[in-house]
C-alpha positions as a Python dict, from the first residue, in 0.01 Angstrom:
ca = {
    (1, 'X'): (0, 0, 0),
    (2, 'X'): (175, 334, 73),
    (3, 'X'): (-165, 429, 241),
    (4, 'X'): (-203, 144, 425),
    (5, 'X'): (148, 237, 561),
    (6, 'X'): (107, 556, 664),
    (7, 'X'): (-238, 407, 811),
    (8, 'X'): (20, 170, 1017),
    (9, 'X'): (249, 390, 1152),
    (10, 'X'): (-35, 688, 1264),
    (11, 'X'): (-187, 407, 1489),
    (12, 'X'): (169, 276, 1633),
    (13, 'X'): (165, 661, 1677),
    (14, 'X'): (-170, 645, 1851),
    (15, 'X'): (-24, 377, 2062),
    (16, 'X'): (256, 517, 2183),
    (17, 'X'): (103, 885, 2283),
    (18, 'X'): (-259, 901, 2158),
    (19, 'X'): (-439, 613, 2407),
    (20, 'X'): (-209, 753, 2763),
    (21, 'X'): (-315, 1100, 2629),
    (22, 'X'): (-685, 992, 2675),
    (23, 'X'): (-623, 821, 2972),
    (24, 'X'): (-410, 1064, 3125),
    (25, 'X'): (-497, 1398, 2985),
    (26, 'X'): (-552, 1705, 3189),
    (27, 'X'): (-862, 1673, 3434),
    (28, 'X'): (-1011, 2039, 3487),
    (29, 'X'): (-1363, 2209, 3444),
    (30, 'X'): (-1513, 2262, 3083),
    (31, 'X'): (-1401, 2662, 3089),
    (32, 'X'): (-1056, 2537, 3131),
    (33, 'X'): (-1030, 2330, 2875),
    (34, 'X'): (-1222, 2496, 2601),
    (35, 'X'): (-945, 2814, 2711),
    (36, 'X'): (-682, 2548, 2632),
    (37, 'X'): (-837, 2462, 2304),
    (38, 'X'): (-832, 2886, 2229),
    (39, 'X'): (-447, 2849, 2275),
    (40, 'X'): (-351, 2499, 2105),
    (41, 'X'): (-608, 2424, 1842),
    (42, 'X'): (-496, 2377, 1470),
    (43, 'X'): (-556, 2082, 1265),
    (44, 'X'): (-406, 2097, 913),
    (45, 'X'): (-526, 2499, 934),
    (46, 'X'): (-907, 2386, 826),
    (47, 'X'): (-1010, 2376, 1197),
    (48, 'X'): (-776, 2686, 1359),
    (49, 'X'): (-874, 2822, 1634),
    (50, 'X'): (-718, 3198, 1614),
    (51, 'X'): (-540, 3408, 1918),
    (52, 'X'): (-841, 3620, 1988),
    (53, 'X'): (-1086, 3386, 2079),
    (54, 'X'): (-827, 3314, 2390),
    (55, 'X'): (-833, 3647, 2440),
    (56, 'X'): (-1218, 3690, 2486),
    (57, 'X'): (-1232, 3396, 2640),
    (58, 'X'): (-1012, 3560, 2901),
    (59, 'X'): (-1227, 3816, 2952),
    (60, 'X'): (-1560, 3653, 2959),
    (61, 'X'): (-1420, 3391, 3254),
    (62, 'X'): (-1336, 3714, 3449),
    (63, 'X'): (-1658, 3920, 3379),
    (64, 'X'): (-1435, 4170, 3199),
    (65, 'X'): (-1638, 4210, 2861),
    (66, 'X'): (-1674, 4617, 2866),
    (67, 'X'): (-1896, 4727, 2599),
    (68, 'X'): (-1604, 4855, 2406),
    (69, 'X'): (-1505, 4455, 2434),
    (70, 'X'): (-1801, 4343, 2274),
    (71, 'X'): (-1788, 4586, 1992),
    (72, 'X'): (-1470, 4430, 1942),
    (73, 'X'): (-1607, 4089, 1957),
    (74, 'X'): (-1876, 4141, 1765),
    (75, 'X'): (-1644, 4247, 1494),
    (76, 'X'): (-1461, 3955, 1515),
    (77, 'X'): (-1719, 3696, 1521),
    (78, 'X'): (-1886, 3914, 1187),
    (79, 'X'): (-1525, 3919, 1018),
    (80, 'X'): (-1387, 3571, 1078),
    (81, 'X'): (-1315, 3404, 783),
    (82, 'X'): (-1413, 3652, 585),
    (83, 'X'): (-1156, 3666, 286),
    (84, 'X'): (-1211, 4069, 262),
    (85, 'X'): (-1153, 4137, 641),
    (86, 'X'): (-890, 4321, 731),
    (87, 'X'): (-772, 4441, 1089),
    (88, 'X'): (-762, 4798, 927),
    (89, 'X'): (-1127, 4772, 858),
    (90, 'X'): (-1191, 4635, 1210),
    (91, 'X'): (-1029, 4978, 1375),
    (92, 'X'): (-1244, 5174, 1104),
    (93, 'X'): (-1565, 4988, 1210),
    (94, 'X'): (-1512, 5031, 1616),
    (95, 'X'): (-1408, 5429, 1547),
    (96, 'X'): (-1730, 5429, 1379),
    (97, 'X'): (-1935, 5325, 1676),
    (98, 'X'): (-1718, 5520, 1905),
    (99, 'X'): (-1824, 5813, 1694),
    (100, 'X'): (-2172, 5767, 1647),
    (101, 'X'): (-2129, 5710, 2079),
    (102, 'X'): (-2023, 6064, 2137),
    (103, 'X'): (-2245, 6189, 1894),
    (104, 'X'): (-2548, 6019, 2123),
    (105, 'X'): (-2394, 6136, 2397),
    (106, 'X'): (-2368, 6542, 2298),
    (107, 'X'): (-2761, 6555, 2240),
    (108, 'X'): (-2887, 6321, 2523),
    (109, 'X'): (-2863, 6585, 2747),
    (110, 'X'): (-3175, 6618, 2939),
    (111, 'X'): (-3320, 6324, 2798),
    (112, 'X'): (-3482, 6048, 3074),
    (113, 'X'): (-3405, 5658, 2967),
    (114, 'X'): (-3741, 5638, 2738),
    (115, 'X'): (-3671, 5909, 2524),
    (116, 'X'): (-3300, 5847, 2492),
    (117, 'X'): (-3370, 5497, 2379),
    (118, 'X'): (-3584, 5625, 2131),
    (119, 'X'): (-3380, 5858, 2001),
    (120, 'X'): (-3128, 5546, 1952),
    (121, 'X'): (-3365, 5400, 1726),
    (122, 'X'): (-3370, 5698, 1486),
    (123, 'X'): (-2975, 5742, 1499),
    (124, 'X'): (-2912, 5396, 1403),
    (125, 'X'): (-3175, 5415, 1088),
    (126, 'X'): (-3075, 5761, 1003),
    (127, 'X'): (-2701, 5672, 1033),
    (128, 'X'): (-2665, 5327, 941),
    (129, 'X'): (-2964, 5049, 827),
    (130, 'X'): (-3099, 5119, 507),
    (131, 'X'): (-3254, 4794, 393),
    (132, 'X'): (-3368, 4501, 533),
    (133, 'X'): (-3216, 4107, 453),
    (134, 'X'): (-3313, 3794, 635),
    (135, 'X'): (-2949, 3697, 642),
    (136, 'X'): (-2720, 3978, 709),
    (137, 'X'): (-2630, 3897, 1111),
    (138, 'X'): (-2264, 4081, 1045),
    (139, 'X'): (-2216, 4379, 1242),
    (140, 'X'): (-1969, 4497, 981),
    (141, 'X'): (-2136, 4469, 668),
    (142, 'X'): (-2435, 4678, 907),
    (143, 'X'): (-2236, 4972, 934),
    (144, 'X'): (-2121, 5003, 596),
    (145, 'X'): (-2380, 4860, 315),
    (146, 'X'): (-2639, 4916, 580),
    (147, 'X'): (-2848, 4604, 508),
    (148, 'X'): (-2925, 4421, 834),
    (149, 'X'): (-3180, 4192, 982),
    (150, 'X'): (-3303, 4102, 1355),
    (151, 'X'): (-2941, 4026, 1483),
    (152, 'X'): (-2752, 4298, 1331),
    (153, 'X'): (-2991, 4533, 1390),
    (154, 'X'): (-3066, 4457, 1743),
    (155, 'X'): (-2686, 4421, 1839),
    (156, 'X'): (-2575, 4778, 1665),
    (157, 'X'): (-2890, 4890, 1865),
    (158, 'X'): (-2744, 4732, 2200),
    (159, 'X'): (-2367, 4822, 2156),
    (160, 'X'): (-2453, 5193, 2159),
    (161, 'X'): (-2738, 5212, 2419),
    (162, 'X'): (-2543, 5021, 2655),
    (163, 'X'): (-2258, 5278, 2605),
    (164, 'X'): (-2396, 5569, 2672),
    (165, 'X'): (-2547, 5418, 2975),
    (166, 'X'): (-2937, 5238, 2918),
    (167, 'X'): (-2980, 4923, 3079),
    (168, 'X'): (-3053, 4690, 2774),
    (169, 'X'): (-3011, 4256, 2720),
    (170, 'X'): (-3133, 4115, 2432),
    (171, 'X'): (-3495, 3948, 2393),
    (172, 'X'): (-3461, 3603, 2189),
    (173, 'X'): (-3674, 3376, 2068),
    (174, 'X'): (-3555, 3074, 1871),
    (175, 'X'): (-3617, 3256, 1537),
    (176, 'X'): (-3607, 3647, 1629),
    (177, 'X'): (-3413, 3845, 1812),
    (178, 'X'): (-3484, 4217, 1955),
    (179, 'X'): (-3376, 4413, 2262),
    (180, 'X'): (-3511, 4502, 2561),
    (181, 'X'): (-3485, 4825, 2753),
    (182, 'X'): (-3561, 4899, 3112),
    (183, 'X'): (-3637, 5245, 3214),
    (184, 'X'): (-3787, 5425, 3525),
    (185, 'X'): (-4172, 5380, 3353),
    (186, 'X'): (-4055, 4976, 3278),
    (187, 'X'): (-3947, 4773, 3053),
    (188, 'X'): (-3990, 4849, 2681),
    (189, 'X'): (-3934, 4567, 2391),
    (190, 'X'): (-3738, 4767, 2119),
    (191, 'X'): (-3800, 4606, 1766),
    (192, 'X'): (-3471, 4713, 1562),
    (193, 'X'): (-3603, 4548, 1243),
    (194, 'X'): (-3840, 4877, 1230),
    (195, 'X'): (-3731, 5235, 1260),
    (196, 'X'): (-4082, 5292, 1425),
    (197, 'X'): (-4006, 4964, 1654),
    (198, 'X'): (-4035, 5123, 1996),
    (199, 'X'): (-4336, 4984, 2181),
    (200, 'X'): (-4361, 4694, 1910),
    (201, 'X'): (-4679, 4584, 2009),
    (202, 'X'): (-4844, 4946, 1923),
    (203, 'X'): (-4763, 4861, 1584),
    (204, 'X'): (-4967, 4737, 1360),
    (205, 'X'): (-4872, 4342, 1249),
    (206, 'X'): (-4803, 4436, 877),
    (207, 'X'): (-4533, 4683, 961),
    (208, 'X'): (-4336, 4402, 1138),
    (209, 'X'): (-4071, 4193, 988),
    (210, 'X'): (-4150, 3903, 1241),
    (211, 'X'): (-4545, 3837, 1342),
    (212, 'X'): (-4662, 3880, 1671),
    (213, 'X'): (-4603, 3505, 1770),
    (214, 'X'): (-4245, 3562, 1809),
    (215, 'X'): (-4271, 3746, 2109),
    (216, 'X'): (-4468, 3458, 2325),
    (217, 'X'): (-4177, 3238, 2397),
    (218, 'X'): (-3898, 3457, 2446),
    (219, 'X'): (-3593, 3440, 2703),
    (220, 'X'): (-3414, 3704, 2795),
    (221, 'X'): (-3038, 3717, 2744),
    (222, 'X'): (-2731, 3900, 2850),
    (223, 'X'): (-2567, 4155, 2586),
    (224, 'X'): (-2301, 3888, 2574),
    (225, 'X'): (-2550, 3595, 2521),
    (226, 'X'): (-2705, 3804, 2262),
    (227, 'X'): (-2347, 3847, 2034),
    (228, 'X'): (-2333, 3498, 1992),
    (229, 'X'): (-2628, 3514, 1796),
    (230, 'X'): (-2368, 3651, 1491),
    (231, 'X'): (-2142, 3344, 1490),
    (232, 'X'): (-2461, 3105, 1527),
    (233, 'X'): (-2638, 3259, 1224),
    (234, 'X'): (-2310, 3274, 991),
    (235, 'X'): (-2237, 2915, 1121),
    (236, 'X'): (-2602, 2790, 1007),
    (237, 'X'): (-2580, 3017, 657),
    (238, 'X'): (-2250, 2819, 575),
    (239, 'X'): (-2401, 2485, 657),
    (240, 'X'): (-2730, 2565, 403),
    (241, 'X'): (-2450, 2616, 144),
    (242, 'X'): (-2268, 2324, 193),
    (243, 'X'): (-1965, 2473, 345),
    (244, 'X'): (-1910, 2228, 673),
    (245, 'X'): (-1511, 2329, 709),
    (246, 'X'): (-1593, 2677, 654),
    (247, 'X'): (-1860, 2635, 967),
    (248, 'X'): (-1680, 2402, 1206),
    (249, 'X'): (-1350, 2715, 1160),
    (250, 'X'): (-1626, 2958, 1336),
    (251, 'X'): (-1753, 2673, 1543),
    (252, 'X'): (-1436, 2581, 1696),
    (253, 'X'): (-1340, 2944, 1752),
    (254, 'X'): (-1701, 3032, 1918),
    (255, 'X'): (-1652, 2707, 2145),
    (256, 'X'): (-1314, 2852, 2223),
    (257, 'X'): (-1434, 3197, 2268),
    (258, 'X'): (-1774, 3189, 2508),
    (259, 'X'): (-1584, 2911, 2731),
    (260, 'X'): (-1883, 2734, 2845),
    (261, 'X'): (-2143, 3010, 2779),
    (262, 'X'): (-2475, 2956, 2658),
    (263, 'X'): (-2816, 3013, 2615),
    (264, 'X'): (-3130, 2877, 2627),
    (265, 'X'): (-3257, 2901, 2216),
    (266, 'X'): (-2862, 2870, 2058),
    (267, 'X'): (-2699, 2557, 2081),
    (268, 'X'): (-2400, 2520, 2285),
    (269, 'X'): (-2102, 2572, 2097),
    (270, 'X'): (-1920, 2312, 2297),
    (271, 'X'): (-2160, 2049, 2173),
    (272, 'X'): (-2204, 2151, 1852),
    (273, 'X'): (-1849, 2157, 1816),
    (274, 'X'): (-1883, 1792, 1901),
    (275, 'X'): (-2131, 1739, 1653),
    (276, 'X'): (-1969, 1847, 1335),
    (277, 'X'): (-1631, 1713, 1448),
    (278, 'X'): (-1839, 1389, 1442),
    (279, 'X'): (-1963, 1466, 1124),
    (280, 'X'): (-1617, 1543, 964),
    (281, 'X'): (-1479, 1189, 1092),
    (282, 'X'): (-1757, 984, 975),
    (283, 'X'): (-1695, 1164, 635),
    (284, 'X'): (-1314, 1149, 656),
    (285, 'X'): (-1374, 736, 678),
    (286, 'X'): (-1618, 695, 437),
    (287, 'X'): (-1336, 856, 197),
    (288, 'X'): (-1109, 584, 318),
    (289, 'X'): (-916, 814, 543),
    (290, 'X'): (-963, 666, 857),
    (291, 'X'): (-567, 775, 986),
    (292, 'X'): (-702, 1149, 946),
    (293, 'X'): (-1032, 1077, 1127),
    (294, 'X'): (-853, 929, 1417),
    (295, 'X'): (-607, 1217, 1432),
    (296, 'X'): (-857, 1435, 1420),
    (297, 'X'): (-1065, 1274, 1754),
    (298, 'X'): (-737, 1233, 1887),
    (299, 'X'): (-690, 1612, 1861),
    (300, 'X'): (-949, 1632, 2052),
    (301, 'X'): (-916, 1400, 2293),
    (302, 'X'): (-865, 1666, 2624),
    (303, 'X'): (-1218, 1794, 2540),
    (304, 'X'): (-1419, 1517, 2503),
    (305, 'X'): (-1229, 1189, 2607),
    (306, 'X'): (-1532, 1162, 2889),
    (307, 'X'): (-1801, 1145, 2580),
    (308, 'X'): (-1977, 884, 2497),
    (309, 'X'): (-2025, 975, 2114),
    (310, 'X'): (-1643, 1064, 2037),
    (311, 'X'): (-1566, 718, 2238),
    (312, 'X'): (-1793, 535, 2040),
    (313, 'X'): (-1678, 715, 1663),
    (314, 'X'): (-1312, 633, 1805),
    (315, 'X'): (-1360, 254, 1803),
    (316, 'X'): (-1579, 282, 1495),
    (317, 'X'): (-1284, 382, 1340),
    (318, 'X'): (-1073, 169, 1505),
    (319, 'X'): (-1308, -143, 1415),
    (320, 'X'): (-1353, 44, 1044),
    (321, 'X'): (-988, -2, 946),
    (322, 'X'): (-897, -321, 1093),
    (323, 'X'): (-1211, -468, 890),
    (324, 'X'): (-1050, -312, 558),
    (325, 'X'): (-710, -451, 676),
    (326, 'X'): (-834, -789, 739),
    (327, 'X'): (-1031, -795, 420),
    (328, 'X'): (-692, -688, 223),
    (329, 'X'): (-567, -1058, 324),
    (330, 'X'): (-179, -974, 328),
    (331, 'X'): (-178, -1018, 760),
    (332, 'X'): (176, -1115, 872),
    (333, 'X'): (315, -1178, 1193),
    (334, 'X'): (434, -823, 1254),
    (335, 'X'): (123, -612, 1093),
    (336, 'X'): (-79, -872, 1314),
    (337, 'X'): (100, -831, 1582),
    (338, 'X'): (16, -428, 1554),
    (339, 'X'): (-343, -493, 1483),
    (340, 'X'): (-377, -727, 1836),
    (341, 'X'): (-153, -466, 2009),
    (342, 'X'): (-455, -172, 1881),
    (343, 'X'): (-716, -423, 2018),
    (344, 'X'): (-565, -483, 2308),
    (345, 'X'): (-570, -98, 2381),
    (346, 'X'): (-906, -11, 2243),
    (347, 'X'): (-1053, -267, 2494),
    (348, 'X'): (-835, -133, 2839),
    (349, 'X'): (-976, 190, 2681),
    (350, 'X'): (-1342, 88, 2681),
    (351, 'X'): (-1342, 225, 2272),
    (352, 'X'): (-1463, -156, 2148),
    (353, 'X'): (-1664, -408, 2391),
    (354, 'X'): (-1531, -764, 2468),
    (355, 'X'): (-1758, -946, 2210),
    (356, 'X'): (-1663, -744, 1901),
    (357, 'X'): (-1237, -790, 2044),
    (358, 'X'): (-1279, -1126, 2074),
    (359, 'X'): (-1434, -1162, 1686),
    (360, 'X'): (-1165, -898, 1517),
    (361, 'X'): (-888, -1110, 1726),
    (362, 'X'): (-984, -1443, 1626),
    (363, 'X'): (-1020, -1329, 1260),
    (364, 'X'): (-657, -1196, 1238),
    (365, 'X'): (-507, -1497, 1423),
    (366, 'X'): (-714, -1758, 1255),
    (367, 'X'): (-589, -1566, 919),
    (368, 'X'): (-234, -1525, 1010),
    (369, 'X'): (-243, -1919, 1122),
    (370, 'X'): (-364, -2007, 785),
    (371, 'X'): (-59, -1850, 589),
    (372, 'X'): (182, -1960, 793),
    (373, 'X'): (58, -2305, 770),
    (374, 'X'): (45, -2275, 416),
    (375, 'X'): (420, -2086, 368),
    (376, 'X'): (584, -2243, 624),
    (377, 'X'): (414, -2596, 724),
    (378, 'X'): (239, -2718, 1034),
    (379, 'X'): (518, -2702, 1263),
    (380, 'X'): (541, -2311, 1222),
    (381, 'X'): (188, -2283, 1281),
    (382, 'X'): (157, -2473, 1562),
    (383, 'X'): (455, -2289, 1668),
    (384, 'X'): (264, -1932, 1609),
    (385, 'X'): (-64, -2065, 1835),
    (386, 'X'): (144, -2155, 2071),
    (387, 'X'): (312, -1779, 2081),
    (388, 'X'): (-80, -1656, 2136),
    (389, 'X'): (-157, -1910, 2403),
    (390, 'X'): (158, -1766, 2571),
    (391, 'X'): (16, -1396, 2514),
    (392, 'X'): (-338, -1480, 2577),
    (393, 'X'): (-398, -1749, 2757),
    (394, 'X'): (-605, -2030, 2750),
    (395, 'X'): (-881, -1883, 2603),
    (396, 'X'): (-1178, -1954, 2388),
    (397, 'X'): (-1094, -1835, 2063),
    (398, 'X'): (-773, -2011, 2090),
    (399, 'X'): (-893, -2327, 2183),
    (400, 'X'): (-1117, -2312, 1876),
    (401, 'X'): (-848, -2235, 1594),
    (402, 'X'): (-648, -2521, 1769),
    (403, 'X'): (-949, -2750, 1767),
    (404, 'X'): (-984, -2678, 1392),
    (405, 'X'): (-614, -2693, 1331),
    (406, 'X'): (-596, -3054, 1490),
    (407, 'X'): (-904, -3171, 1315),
}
């Protein structure tokens, strides 16, 4: 009963401010509003969007991402919900790469764009990698236990070649990752899963990590584009293990962060975002929580009002809990009265279609007729149809409860 309640008064809530909010929320483009969600977003702390994916998002809008800034981001995206990251750690990681940058820089003297990328390739296994793991996209956990795999390997590559000057983007395919290099001879693929991965395709195919296939349908990608490879692996890690809040936090900060960026082989964050909010609320209802699955789409509501998916899970909650409200058989005037007001909304709203109103309407007033004519006698009921005709109309569903009432 308490539940039901609290049920109650989040939907007079969501009648008062939730419904105008999706009618009336901010128009803009999707940048704008996924740089809103960087600065407002926090539901119950499970789904927080933190202070520095604003910041970035800042940036990337403004095509101010220096190198230095995606070391930083990189960083971040690796750390981010890490229990053992600390910002201490995070300055100790970027002085590392600003080390091992002036170190590159004090011997490249003399060297043209091949050989310097080359000599990249060395540093980084001489310095840093020691042993190979499928999973290991973290930038952080790269520099210090040195275990890395195509994403890691290729961004630690990228951060310090673009510093000290090479013209390198990221090669991606929609299971590898690598980096390409353009020098005055052309343009070189640099495969930084092998420390002899310069010219890849002189090597032979049992030294690779990834077969030769991998290279056939490949896009390239910005150095930006090519970060957001960390937060899509971690993401799709924590999903395999089961841990969907864990995922949509970095979800909902990547969405917030890249502000409309994408690429061609990683899903858009946006959309994804989407997705496992989706997810969540069908979950949240089939736990019988259908006030917290509403609040959460509510949440939401300047993002994705427009959708057709979160419209559709919004009256499937809607339609979800007045079902289990109707089925409880305790309807009286005023908790019908609330229920009628919600459909009234959800149809000017377009969240439930005519058809389906018109059945969930007759339902509660046929059932609200039928205790008052019971409690109170047939004068009071007649009375209470005669309130709906007032409210209504003369209209079919009406007509019919009447036309039973008479018989």
């Amino acid at each position: 009963m308490k539940n039901n309640r609290r049920i109650l008064f989040v939907f007079q809530l969501w009648l008062l401010f939730g419904f105008m909010g999706i009618l009336h929320a901010q128009t803009g483009n999707l940048t704008e509003k996924y740089t809103t969600l960087g600065r407002s977003f926090d539901w119950h702390g499970v789904i927080k969007v933190e202070s520095r994916a604003s910041e970035f998002a800042e940036k990337i809008q403004h095509n101010d991402m220096s190198w230095l800034s995606l070391v930083d981001f990189c960083l971040w995206s690796s750390s981010l919900g890490c229990p053992e990251a600390e910002p201490a750690k995070h300055v100790y990681y970027r002085n590392l790469i600003i080390k091992s940058i002036i170190e590159i820089k004090e011997v490249s003297s003399g060297m043209d764009n091949e050989a310097l990328g080359a000599y990249i390739l060395t540093y980084i296994y001489e310095r840093f990698l020691r042993e190979y793991d499928e999973n290991q996209s973290r930038l952080d956990v790269a520099l210090t236990k040195g275990t890395y795999n195509c994403i890691s390997s290729a961004i630690l590559y990228m951060l310090l070649a673009g510093a000290v000057g090479l013209d390198v983007q990221g090669g991606h395919t929609i299971s590898h990752g690598y980096i390409i290099l353009k020098t005055e001879a052309g343009i070189i693929d640099v495969e930084t899963t092998n420390k002899k991965g310069f010219y890849p395709t002189h090597i032979s195919q049992e030294s690779l990590y990834k077969p030769f296939k991998e290279y056939k349908a490949w896009e390239i990608i910005s150095p930006l584009a090519m970060t957001f490879n960390i937060f899509c692996n971690r993401i799709g890690e924590l999903e395999k293990k089961n841990k969907f809040e864990d995922a949509l936090y970095l979800i909902a900060n990547w969405a917030a962060a890249a502000a409309g960026q994408k690429s061609l082989y990683y899903s858009d964050p946006g959309e994804l975002f989407l997705n496992r909010l989706l997810i969540l609320s069908d979950a949240l209802v089939d736990s019988g929580k259908e006030a917290e699955a509403l609040e959460l789409l509510e949440y939401t509501a300047f993002l994705y009002r427009d959708n057709e998916q979160w419209r559709h899970s919004v009256g499937f909650i809607i339609d979800n809990d007045l079902v289990r409200r109707i089925n409880a058989h305790n309807e009286t005037r005023e908790t019908a009265d609330d229920m009628l007001a919600i459909l009234d909304k959800a149809f000017a709203s377009s969240f439930l279609d005519s058809k389906r109103v018109e059945a969930l309407k007759k339902t509660i007033i046929r059932n609200v007729f039928i205790t008052i004519l019971e409690e109170e006698g047939s004068a009071a009921a007649a009375a209470y149809i005669s309130s709906m005709f007032r409210r209504y109309g003369n209209i079919t569903i009406l007509e019919e409860i009447y036309a039973e009432f008479v018989k």
